[in-house]
C-alpha positions, 0 to 999 in steps of 0.5 A: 185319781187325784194323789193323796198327799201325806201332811205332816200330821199324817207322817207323824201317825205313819211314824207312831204307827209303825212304832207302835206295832214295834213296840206291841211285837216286843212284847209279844216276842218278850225278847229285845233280840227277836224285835230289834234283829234288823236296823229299822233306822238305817244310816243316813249315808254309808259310814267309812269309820267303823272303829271299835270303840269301849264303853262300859255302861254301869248300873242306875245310868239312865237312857238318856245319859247312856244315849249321850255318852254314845253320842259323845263316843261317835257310836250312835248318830242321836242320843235322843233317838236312843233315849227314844227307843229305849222307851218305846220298846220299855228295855230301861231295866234290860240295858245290861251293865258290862264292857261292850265293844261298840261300832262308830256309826252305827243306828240307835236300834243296833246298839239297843239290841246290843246292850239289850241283848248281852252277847259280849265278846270277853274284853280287856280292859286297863284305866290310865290316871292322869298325871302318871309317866309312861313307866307307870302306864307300863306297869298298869298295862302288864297288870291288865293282860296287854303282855309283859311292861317291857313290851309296852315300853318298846311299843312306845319307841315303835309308835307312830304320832299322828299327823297333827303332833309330827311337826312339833315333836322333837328328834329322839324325844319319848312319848311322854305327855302323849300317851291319853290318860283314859280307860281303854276297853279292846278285845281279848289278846289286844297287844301293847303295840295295838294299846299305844296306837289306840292311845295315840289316836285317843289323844289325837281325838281329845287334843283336838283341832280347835283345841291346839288352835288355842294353844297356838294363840298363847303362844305354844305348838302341841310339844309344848302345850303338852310339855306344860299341860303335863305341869299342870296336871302334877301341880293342880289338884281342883279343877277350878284351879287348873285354867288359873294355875296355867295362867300363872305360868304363862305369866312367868314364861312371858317374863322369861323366868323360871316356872319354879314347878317342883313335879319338875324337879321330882322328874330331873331327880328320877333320871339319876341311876338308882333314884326310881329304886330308892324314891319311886318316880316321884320322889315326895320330899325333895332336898336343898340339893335336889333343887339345885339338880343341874338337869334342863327339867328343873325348873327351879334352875333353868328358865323356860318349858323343859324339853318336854312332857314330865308325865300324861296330861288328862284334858282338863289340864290341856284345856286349862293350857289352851285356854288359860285364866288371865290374871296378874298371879305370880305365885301360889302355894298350897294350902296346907291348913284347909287340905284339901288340895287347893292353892294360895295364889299372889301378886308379890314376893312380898304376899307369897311371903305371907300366904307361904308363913300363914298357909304352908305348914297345917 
């Protein structure tokens, strides 16, 4: 007997077939669990990266959205076949809002089943601002139940960087700049030390191979690109800004000037004993002397990066530092009449002069 041999069409039907009969069973069992208890779609190969990772699902997040953030997060291989599923089985309104611990490399049917199906272990969870200093991340963390501030700071000195960050990392230099600014979702009872490491490996994650190839083309190893990413992000307010923001510094750093950034300042001026108490890390109006401050973080007084981060970088400003806007800005102020953020950028002395008279005071 002559072999039938499946044509495309036919593995299409074979395909439509068997889901079809999936779909017919979801609505027979009328629970996403006694469908989707077994993988249909195994793994392609067998996955060596099985970490955790959070991800909170909000309401009104369509399938496809929720299907490319799994993807993103290197939950799920195709967001399109979660997308897919999701339709097929007809569970777009049984997707569960919460905070789930997912495994990297898992199928799309696993992960249907699990948002479809709420059986979530009780979780912390903790959001990071971008642009804050460790001490702050501290204070953020004690709140959110990863035990006490004084435990995330000492965690910060036990850590670990990641094999990429070592070799530019200075001799008895803080973690400051390398903690990744993010929401970070771990189990209950997670410790400080568990939190650090997770946002050592975030940022080794976001901070990218190809990203640090591209700040080593302008010039920068991974403390430093950090170390003015960290300026960025305190000086930047608009993202559209931040790329030409970074391109002004470059601009001054080329001319071997003073970057003459005042988050700089605030920094040197929260190092002075009592200055935390009186003005907070970040103190809002600086004096004369203040910008006189003899410290090697002023910028204002000292040519050059600072020794190192004053704050965390989110990725849009390491991005904006690996891939700067190339313009012949020199100087820029903020707009203080439209306030709403942006800046007022110059060639001269002589047209900052002007834009600082017309624009910074409202």
């Amino acid at each position: 007997m002559t072999p039938r041999l499946i044509t495309p069409i036919g593995a299409v039907g074979v395909a439509v077939t068997v889901f079809a009969l999936l779909a017919a069973s979801y609505f027979l069992a009328k629970t996403p669990g006694d469908v989707l208890g077994e993988d249909l779609v195994p793994l392609a190969q067998a996955a060596t990266d099985r970490e955790e990772v959070g991800y909170t699902l909000p309401a009104g997040r369509s399938a496809g959205d929720i299907g490319s953030d799994l993807e993103r997060l290197g939950v799920i291989g195709s967001g399109q076949q979660f997308e897919f599923l999701v339709s097929l089985v007809g569970v777009q309104q049984r997707l569960s809002t919460g905070d789930y611990l997912l495994r990297k490399n898992s199928s799309a049917l696993t992960v249907v089943r699990e948002l479809t199906v709420k059986e979530q272990v009780p979780v912390l969870k903790v959001t990071f601002p971008e642009g804050i200093r460790i001490e702050e991340m501290a204070i953020i963390a004690e709140k959110a139940g990863f035990g006490s501030r004084e435990s995330f700071m000492a965690a910060t000195k036990a850590a670990e960087l990641p094999p990429g960050f070592v070799e530019a990392f200075p001799a008895g230099e803080s973690l400051q700049g390398y903690l990744f600014p993010d929401t970070y979702i771990m189990p209950v009872g997670s410790t400080a030390e568990q939190l650090v490491d997770y946002m050592l490996r975030t940022l080794d994650r976001r901070f990218s191979p190809e990203l640090r190839l591209a700040a080593k083309s302008q010039g920068l190893n991974t403390h430093q690109a950090l170390t003015l990413a960290s300026i960025v992000e305190r000086e930047a307010v608009l993202e559209p800004e931040r790329a030409r923001i970074a391109g002004v510094f470059y601009n001054r750093l080329t001319a071997q000037d003073m970057l003459g950034a005042d988050p700089t300042v605030q920094y040197a001026v929260s190092l002075i004993a009592g200055s935390v108490e009186q003005f907070g890390y970040w103190k809002k109006d600086l004096t004369l002397v203040d910008l006189k401050l003899a410290s090697p973080y002023n910028t204002r007084e000292v040519p050059g990066l600072p020794p190192g981060p004053i704050a965390n970088p989110g990725l849009a400003s390491i991005e904006a530092v690996a891939n700067p806007e190339k313009t012949d800005f020199y100087y820029f102020v903020a707009d203080a009449k439209a306030n709403d953020g942006s800046h007022v950028f110059a060639v001269t002395l002589a047209e900052h002069e002007r834009n600082i008279q017309q624009y910074g005071t409202p």
